[in-house]
C-alpha positions as CSV (number, residue, x, y, z in Angstrom):
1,X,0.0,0.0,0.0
2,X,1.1,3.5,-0.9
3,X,1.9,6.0,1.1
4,X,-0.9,8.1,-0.1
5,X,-3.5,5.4,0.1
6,X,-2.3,4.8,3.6
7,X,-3.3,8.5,3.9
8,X,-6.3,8.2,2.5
9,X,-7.4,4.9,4.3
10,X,-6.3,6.7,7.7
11,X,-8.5,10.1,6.4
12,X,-11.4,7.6,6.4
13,X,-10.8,5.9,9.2
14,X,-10.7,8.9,11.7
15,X,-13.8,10.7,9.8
16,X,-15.9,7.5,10.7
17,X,-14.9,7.4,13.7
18,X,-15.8,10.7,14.4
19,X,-19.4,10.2,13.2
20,X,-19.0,11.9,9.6
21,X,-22.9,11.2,7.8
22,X,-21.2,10.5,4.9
23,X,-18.6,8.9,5.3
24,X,-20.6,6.0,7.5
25,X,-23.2,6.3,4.6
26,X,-20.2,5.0,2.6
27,X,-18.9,2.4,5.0
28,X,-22.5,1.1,4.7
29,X,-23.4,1.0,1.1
30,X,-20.4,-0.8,0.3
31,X,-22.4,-3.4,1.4
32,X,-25.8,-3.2,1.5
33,X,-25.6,-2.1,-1.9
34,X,-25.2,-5.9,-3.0
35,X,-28.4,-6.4,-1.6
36,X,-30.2,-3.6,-3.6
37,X,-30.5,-1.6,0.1
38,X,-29.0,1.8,-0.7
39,X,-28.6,3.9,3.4
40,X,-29.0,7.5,3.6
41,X,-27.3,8.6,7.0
42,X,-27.6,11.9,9.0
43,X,-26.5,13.1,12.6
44,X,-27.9,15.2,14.7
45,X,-26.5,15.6,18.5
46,X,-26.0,12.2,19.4
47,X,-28.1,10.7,17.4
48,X,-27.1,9.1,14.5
49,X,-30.1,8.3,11.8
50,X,-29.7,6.0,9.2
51,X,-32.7,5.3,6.3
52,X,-32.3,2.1,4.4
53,X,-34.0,2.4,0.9
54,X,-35.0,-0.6,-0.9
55,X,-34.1,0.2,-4.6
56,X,-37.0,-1.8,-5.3
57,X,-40.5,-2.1,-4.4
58,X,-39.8,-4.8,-1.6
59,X,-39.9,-3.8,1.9
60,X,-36.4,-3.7,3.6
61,X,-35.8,-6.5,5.8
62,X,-36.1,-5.3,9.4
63,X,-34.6,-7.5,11.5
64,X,-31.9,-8.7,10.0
65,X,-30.7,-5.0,8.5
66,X,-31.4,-3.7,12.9
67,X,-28.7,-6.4,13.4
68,X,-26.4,-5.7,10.9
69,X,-26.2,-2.3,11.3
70,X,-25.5,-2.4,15.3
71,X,-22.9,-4.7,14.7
72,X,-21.1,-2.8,12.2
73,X,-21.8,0.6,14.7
74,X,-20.7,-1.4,17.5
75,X,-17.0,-2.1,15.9
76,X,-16.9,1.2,14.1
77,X,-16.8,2.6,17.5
78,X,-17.6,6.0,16.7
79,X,-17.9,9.0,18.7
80,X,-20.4,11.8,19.0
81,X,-23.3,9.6,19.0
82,X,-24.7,7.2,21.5
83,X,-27.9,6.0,19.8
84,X,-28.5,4.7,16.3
85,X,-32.6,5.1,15.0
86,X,-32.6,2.7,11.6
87,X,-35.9,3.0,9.7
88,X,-36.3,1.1,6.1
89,X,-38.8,2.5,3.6
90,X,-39.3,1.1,-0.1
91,X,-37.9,3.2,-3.3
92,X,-39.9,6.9,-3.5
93,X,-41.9,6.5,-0.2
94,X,-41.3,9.2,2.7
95,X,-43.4,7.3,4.8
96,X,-41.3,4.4,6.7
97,X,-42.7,1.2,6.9
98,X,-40.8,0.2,10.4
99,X,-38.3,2.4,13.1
100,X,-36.0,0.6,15.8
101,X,-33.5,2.5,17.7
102,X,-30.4,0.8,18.4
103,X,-28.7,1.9,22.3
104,X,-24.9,1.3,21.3
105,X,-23.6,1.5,24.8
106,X,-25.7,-1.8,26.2
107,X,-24.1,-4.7,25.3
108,X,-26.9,-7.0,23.2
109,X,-26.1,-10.4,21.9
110,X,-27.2,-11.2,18.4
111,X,-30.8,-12.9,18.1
112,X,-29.6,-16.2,17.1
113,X,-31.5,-16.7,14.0
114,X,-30.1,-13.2,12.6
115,X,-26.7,-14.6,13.1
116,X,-26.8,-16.6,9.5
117,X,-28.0,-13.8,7.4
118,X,-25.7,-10.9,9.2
119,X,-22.6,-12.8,8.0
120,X,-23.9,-13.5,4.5
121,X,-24.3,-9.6,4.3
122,X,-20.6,-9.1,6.0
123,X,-19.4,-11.8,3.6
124,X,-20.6,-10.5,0.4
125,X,-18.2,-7.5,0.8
126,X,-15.3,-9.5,2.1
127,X,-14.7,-8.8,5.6
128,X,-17.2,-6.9,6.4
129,X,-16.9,-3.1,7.8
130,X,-13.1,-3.8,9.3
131,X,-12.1,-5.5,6.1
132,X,-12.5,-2.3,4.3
133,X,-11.3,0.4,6.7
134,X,-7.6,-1.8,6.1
135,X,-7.9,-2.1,3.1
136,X,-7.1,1.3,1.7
137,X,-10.0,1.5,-1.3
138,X,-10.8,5.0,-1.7
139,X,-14.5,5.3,-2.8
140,X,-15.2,9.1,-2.2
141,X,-13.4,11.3,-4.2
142,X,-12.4,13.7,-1.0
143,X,-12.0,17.6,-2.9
144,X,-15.7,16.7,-4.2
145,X,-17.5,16.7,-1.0
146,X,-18.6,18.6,1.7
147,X,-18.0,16.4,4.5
148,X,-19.6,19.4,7.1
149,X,-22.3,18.0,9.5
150,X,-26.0,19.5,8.6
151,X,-27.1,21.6,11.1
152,X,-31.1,21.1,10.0
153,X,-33.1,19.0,12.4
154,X,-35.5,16.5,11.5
155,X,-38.8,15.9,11.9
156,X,-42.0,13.8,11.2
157,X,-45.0,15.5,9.9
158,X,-48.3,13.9,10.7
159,X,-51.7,14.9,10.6
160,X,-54.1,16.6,13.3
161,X,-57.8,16.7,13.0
162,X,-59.4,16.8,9.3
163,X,-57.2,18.9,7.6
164,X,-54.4,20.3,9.9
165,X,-50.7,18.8,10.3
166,X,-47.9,19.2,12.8
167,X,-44.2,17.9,13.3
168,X,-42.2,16.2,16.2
169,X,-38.4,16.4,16.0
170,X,-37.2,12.8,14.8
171,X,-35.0,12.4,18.1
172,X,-37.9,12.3,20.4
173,X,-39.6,9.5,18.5
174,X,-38.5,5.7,19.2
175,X,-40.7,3.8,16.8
176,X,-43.9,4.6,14.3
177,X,-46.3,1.7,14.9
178,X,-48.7,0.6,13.0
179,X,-51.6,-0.8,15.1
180,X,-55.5,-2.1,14.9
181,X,-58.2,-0.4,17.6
182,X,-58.8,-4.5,18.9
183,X,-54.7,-4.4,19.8
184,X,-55.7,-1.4,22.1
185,X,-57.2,-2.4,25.5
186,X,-59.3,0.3,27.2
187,X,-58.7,1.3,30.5
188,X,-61.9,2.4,32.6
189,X,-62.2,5.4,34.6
190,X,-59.7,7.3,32.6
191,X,-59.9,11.1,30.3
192,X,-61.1,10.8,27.3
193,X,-57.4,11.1,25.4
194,X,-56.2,8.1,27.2
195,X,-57.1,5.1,24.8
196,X,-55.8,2.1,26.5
197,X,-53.0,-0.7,26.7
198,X,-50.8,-1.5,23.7
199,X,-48.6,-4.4,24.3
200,X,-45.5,-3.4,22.7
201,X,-42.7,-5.9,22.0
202,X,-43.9,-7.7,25.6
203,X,-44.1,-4.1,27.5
204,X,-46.9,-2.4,28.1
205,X,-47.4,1.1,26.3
206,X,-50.0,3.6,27.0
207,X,-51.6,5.2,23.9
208,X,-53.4,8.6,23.7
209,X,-55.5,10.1,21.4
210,X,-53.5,12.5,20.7
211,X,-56.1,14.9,18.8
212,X,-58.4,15.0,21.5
213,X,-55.4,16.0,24.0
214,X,-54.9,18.9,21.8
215,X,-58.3,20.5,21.1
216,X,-59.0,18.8,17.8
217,X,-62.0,16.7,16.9
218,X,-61.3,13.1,18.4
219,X,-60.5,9.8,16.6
220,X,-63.8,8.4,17.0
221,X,-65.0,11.5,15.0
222,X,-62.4,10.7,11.9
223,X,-63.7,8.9,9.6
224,X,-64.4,6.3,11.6
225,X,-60.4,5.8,12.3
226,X,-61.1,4.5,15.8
227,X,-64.1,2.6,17.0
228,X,-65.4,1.9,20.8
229,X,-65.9,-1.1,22.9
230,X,-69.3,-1.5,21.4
231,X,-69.0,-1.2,17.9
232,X,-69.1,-4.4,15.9
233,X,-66.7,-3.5,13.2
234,X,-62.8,-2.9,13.7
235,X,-61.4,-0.2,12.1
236,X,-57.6,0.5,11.7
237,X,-56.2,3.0,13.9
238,X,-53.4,4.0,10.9
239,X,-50.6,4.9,13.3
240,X,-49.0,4.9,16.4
241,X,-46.0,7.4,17.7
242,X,-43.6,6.1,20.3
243,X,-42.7,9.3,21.7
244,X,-39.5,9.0,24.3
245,X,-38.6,11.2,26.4
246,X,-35.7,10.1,29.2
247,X,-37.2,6.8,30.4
248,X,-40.6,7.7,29.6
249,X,-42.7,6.6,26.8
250,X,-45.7,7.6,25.3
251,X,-48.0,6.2,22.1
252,X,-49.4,9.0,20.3
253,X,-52.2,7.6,18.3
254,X,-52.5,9.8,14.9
255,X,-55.1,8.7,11.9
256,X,-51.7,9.5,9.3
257,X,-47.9,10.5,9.4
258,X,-46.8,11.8,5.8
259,X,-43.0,12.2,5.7
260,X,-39.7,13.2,7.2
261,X,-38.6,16.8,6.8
262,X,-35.4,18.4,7.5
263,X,-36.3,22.3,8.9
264,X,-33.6,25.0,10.3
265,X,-34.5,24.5,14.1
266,X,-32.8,27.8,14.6
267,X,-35.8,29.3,13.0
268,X,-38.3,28.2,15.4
269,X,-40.3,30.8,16.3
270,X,-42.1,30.8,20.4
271,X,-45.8,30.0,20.1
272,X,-47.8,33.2,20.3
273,X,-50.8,32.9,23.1
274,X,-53.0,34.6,20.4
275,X,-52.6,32.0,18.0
276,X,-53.3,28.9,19.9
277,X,-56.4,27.5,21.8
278,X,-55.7,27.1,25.3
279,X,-55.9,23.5,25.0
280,X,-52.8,23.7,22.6
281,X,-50.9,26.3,23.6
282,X,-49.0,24.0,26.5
283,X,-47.6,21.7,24.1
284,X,-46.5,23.7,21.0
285,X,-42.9,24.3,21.3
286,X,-43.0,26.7,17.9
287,X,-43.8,27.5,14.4
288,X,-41.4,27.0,11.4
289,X,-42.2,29.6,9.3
290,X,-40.8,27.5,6.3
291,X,-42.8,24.5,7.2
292,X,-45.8,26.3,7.9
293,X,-46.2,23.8,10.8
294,X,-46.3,23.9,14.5
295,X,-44.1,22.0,16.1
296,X,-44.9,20.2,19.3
297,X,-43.2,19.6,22.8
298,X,-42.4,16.1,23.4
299,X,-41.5,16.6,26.8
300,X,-44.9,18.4,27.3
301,X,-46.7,15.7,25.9
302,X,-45.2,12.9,27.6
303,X,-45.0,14.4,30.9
304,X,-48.4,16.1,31.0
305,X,-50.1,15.8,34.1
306,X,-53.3,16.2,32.4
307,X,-53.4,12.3,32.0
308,X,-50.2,11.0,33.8
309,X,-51.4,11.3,37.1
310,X,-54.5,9.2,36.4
311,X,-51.8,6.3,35.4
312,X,-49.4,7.2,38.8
């Protein structure tokens, strides 16, 4: 090896390592490239977000891609981020089909019957990740790209009532479920925006309607997106937000979510009184001007004693 490849390889190798979008993007398509998966990767605090795009109209394998991708973050060992959120979408769709965060400080043994097709992805390309970073093959031509971290934020836009939208930054949101009203088990003796029980990869996660938390005309009023106890026909509740916030979790049950949208958080304007009901006003963080959007507060939401203290 060269001198200046040596260079090169080393270039790589520390840019990766410090969490560069692009250069991980890279690392990644390399090899899931050869199974028609192309990754789009972006980082935000420390957060790292990777999209898997299927460059066909077959969904993205979920579990085996999850596993994949926190072995090869897990031997990368990269700073500047501590959690990974993977979501796979098909070709031209903003809308992902699944979301899995990956927690790269706990230490998670592979789910044995991943194991088999994990390697046949790592073997297709060689070595895998580790293979590669020795070997010295440049494949980004270095004076042709601008390796500087985006400073937007990202968010998920969904819809509120009939005709109204908002966004939630992407950080706060661990998973977009898609769940039927008969998977939802009603609680008695609670408000109104408190739906029930989701069982949710065997724990238990309480779902809200979240339109009725905010003022807008309920679920049960949609369309006929959510149906009661005592109807006789099951409609689908379309989607379900697994807000985080610190150890806290929340399903936010929304009739639609539309895409992911990168907006200049720094442009975030504080909620005007005037403009809000006062039903909505405690969990708007802002308005994007350039979105034409509100955006709400996770932390509000999540933490609202409005309905937490009826599940204390």
């Amino acid at each position: 090896m060269s001198n200046t490849q040596q260079a090169e390889r080393q270039k790589i190798l520390e840019l990766a390592k410090q969490g560069n979008p692009k250069i991980i993007a890279a690392l990644l398509n390399r090899q899931l490239q050869l199974r028609g998966i192309t990754a789009k990767v972006a980082l935000k605090n420390i957060c790292l977000y990777i999209v898997l795009e299927s460059d066909t109209d077959t969904i993205p394998e979920e579990r085996p891609l999850v596993e994949f991708i926190r072995q090869a973050m897990t031997k990368l060992k990269a700073e500047g981020f501590k959690t990974v959120k993977v979501c796979g979408r098909i070709r031209e769709e903003e809308i992902p089909v699944w979301m899995r965060e990956i927690v790269l400080d706990q230490n998670i043994e592979p789910i044995t019957e991943q194991k088999r097709t994990v390697e046949i992805l790592k073997s297709k390309s060689e070595e895998g990740l580790s293979a590669w970073l020795k070997s010295g093959t440049t494949v980004i031509p270095w004076e042709s790209e601008n390796l500087a971290i985006e400073n937007n934020q990202r968010f998920l836009r969904f819809h509120l009532g009939f005709e109204d939208t908002a966004l939630l930054p992407l950080d706060s949101i661990k998973e977009v479920l898609r769940v039927s009203a008969a998977e939802i088990l009603p609680v008695p003796h609670m408000p109104d925006c408190v739906l029930g029980i989701y069982n949710w990869r065997g724990e238990m996660l309480w779902t809200i309607d979240l339109n009725n938390l905010l003022g807008f005309p309920s679920l049960s009023q949609s369309q006929g997106m959510l149906v009661t106890s005592t109807t006789k026909n099951v409609a689908l509740v379309k989607f379900a937000i697994a807000l985080q916030v610190g150890n806290q979790v929340l399903g936010l049950v929304v009739q639609q979510v539309d895409e992911i949208e990168e907006h200049n958080w720094q442009k975030l304007q504080s909620p005007n009184p005037g403009l809000f009901s006062p039903k909505l006003l405690p969990f708007v963080q802002g308005y994007l001007t350039e979105a034409s959007s509100i955006v709400l507060d996770a932390r509000s939401i999540v933490q609202s004693p409005l309905w937490q203290k009826n599940l204390e």
